[in-house]
Backbone as CSV, one residue per row, in Angstrom:
resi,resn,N_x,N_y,N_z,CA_x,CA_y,CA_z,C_x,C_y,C_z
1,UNK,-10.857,239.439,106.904,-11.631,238.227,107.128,-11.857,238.081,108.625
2,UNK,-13.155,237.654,109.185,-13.218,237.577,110.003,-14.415,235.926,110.654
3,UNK,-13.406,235.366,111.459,-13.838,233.902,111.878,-14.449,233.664,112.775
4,UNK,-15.276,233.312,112.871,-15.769,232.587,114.523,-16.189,231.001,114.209
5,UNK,-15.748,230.665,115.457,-15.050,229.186,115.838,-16.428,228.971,117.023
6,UNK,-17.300,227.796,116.615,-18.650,227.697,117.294,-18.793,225.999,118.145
7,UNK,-18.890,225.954,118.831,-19.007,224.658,119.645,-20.350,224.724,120.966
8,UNK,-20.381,223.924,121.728,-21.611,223.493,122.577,-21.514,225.028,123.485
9,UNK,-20.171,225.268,124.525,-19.907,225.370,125.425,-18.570,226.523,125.662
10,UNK,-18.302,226.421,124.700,-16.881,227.144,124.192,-16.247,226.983,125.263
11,UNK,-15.838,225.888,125.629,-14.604,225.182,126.421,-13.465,224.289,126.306
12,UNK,-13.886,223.890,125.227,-12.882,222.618,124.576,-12.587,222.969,123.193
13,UNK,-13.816,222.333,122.168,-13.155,222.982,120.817,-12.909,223.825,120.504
14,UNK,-14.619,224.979,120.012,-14.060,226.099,119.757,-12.840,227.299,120.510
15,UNK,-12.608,226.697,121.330,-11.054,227.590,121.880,-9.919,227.196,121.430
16,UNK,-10.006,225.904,120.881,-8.588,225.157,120.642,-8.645,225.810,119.324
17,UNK,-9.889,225.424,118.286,-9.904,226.224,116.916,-9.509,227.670,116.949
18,UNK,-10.191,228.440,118.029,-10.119,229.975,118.350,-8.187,229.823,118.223
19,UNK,-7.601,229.445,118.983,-6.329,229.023,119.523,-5.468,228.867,118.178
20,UNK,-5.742,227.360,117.537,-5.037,227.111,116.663,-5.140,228.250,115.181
21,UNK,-6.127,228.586,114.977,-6.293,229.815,113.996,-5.353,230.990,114.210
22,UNK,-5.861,231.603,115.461,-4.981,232.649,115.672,-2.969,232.456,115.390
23,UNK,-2.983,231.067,115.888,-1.572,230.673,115.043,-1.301,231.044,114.005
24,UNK,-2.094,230.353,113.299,-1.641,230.454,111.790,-2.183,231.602,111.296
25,UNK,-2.887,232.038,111.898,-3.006,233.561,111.133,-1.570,234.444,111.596
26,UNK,-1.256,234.288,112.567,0.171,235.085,112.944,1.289,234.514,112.152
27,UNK,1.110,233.172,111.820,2.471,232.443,110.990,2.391,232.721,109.715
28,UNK,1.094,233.056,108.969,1.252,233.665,107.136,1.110,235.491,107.498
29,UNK,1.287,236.002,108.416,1.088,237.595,108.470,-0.584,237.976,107.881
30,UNK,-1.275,237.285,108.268,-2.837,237.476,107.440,-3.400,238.787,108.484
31,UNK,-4.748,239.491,108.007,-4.831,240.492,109.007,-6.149,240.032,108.919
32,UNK,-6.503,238.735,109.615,-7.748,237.918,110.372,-7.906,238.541,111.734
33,UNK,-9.072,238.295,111.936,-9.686,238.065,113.145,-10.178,237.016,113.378
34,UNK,-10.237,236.065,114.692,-10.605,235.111,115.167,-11.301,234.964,116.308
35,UNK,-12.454,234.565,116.303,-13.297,234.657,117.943,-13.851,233.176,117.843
36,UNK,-14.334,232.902,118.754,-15.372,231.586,119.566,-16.519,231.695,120.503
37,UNK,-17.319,231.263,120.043,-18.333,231.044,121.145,-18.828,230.071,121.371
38,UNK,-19.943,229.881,122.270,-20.623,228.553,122.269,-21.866,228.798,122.333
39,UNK,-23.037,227.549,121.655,-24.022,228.111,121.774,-25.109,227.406,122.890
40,UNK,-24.576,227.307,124.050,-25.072,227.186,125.297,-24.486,228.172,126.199
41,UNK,-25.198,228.232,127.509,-24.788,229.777,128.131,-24.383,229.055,129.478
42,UNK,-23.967,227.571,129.568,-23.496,227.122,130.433,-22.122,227.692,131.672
43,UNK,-20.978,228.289,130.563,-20.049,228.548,130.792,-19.465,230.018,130.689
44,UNK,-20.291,230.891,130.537,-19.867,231.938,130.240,-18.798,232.561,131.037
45,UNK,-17.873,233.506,130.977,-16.943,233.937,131.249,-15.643,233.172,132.473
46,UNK,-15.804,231.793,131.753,-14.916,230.565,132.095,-13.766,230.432,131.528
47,UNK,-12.764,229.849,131.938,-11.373,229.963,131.277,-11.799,228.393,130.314
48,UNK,-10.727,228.152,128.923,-11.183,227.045,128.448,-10.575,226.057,129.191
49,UNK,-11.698,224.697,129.547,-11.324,223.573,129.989,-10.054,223.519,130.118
50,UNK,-9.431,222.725,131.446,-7.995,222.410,131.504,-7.093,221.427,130.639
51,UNK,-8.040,221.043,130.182,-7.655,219.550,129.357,-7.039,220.339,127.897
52,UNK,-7.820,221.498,127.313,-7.950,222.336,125.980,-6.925,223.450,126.430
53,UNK,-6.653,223.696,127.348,-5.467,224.628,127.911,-4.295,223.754,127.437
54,UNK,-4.362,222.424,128.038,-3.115,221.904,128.178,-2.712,221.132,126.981
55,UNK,-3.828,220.844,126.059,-2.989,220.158,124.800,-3.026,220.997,123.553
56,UNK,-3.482,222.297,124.000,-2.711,223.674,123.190,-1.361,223.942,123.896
57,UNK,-1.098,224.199,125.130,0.325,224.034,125.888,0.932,223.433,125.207
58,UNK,0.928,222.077,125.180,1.989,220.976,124.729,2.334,221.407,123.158
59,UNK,1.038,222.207,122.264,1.617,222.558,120.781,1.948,223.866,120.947
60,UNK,2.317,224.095,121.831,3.370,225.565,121.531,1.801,226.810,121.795
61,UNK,0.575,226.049,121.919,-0.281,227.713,121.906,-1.332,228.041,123.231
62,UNK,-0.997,229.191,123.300,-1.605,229.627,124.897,-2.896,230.157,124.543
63,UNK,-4.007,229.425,125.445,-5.494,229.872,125.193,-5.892,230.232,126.302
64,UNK,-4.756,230.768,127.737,-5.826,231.080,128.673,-5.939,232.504,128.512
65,UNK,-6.078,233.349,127.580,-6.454,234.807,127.823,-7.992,234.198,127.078
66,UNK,-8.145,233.166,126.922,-9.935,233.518,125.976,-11.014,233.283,127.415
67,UNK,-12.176,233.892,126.890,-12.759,233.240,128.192,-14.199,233.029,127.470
68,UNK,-15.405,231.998,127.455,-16.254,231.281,127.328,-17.069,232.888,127.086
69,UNK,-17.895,232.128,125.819,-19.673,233.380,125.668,-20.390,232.979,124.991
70,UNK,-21.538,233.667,125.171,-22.118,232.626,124.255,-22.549,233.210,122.706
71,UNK,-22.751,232.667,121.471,-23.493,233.311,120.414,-24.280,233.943,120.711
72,UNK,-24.004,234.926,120.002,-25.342,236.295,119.829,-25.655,236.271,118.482
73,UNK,-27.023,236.677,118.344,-27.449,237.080,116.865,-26.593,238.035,115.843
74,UNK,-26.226,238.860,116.350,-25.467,239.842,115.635,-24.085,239.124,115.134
75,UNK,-23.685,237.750,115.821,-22.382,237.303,115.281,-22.363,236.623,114.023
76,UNK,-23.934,236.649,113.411,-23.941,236.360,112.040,-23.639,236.845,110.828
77,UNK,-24.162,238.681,111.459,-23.894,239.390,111.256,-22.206,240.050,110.764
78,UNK,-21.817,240.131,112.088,-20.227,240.470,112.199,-18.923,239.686,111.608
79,UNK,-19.531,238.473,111.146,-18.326,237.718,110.983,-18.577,237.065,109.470
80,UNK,-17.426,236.593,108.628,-17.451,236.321,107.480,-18.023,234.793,107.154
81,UNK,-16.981,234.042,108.220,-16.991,232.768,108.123,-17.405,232.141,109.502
82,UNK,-17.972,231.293,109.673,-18.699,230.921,111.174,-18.643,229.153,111.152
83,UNK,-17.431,228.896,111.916,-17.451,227.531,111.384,-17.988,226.520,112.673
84,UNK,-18.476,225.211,112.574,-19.033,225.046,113.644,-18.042,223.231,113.272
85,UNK,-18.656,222.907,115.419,-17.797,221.743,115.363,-18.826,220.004,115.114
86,UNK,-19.807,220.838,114.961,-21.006,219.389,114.665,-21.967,219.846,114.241
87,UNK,-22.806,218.957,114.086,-24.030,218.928,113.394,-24.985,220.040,114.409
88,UNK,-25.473,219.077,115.541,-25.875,219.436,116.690,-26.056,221.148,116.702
89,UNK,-24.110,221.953,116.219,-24.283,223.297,116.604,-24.474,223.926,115.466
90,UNK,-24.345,223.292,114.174,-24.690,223.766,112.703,-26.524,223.886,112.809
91,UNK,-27.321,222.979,112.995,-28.546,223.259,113.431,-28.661,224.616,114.408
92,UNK,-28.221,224.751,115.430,-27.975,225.930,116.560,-28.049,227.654,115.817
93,UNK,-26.958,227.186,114.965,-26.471,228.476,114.634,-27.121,228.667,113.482
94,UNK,-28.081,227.466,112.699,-28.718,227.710,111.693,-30.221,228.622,112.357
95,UNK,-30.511,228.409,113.019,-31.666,229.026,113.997,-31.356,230.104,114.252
96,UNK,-30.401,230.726,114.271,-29.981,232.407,114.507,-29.932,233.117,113.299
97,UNK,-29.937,232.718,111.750,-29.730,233.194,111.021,-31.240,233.713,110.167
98,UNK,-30.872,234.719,109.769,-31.894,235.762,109.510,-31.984,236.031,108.114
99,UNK,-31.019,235.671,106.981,-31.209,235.624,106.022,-30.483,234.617,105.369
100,UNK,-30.279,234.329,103.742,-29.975,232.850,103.309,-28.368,233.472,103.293
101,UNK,-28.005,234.950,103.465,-26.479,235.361,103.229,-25.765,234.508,104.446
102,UNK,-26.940,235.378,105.583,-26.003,234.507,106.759,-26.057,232.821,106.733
103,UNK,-27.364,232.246,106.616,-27.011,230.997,106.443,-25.594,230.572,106.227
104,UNK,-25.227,231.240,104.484,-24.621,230.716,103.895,-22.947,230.923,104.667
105,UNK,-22.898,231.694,105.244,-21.796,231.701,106.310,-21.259,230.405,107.560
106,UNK,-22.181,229.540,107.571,-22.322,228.529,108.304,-21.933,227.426,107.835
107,UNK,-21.117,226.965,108.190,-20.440,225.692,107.967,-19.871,224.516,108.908
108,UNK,-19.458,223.240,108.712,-19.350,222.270,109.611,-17.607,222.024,109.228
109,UNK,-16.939,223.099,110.051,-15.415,222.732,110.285,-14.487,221.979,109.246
110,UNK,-15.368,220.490,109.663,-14.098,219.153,109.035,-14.377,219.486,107.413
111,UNK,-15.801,220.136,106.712,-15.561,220.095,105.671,-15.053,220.709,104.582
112,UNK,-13.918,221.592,105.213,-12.539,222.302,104.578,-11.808,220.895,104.418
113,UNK,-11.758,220.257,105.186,-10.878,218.768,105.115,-11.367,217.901,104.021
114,UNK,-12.817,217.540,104.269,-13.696,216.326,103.335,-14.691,217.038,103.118
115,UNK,-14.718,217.854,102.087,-15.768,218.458,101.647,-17.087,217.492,101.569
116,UNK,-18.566,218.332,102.143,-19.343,217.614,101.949,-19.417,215.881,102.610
117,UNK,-18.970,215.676,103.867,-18.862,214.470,104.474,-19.443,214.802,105.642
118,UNK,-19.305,215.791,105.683,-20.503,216.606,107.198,-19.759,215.878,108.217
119,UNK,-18.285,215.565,108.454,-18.125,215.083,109.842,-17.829,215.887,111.304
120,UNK,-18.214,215.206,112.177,-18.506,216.112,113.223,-16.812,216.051,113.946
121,UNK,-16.426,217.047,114.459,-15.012,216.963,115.352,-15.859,216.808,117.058
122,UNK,-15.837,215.285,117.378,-16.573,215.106,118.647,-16.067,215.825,119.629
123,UNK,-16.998,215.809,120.718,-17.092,216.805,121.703,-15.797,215.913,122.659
124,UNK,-14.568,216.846,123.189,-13.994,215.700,124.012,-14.204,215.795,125.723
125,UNK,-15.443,216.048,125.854,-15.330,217.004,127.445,-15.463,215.591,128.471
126,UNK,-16.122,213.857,127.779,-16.708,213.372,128.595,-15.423,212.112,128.497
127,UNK,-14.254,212.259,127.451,-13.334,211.653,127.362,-12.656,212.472,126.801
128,UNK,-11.309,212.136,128.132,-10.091,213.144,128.315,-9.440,212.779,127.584
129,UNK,-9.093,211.149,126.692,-7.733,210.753,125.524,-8.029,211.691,124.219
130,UNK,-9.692,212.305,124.086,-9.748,212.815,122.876,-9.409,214.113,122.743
131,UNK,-9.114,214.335,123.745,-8.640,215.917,123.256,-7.186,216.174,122.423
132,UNK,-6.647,215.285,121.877,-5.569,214.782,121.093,-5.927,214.997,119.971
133,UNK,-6.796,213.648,119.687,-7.539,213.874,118.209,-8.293,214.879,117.881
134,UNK,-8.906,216.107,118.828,-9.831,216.888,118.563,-8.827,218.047,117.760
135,UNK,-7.731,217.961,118.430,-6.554,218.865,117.947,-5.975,218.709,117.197
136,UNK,-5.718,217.560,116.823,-5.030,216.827,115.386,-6.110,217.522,114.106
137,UNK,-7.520,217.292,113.987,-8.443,217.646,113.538,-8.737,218.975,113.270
138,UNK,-8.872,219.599,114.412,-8.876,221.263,113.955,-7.839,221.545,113.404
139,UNK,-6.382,220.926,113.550,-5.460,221.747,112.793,-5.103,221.274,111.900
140,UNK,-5.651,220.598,111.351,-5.415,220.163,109.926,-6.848,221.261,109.222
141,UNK,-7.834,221.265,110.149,-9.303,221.992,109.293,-8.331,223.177,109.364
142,UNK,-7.676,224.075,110.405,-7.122,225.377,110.030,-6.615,225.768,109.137
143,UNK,-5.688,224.690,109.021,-4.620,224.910,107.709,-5.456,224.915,106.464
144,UNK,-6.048,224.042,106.540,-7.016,224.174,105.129,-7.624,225.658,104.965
145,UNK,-8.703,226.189,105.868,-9.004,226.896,106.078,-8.065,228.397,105.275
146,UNK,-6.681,228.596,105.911,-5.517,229.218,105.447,-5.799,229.042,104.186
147,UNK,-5.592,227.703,103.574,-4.971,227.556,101.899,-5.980,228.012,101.396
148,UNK,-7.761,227.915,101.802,-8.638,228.098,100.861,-8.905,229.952,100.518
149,UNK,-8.941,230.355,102.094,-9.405,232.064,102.057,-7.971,232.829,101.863
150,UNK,-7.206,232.228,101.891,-5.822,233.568,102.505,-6.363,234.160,100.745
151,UNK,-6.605,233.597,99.317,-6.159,234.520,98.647,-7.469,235.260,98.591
């Protein structure tokens, strides 16, 4: 199986998702792959935000070996599951897709959590208290994530 974790900027969420996945893929022995990108080219080969460094720190997980890129076409291609952190980048990444397979690879994160509620895991770059809840959020979507594909 193979994941990619999709956000604006790939500085904040998708690294924490990139981050928190790779956890739990090491904690059930799964033989996943996990990547992130973003689909703006703002940040490319940037370490993730300090804020997304540090409240993966505080849960036990180290994200500074990732570094910022942006979606490519071919990652529709390459990857199984392509989960995104809003609407905003579900539109984005719906625009790269080339057939209804890949479409169908595209999904909006929280709705491993609340199926079908389309909620967005907000962006926390412009308020620093949310990068708490952004993490609370992805790792509850991970775990789900785990229970639904591991079999």
């Amino acid at each position: 199986m193979k994941i990619l974790m999709v956000c604006l900027g790939n500085i904040c969420r998708s690294p924490l998702a990139e981050g928190i996945m790779k956890t739990k893929i090491e904690e059930n022995n799964l033989d996943w792959i996990v990547d992130s990108a973003g689909t703006g080219y703002w940040h490319i080969g940037e370490l993730p935000d300090e804020r997304s460094i540090a409240i993966a720190k505080r849960n036990g997980i180290d994200i500074t070996n990732q570094r910022a890129r942006q979606l490519k076409p071919n990652d529709l291609q390459d990857y199984d599951l392509i989960f995104v952190m809003d609407s905003s980048n579900y539109r984005n990444v719906q625009a790269f897709a080339t057939s209804p397979q890949e479409k169908e690879k595209i999904e909006l994160i929280m709705n491993v959590v609340k199926p079908g509620y389309n909620q967005n895991v907000p962006d926390p770059y412009y308020n620093s208290e949310g990068f708490e809840e952004v993490f609370g959020m992805l790792d509850q979507a991970c775990e789900r994530i785990i229970d639904k594909y591991r079999n």
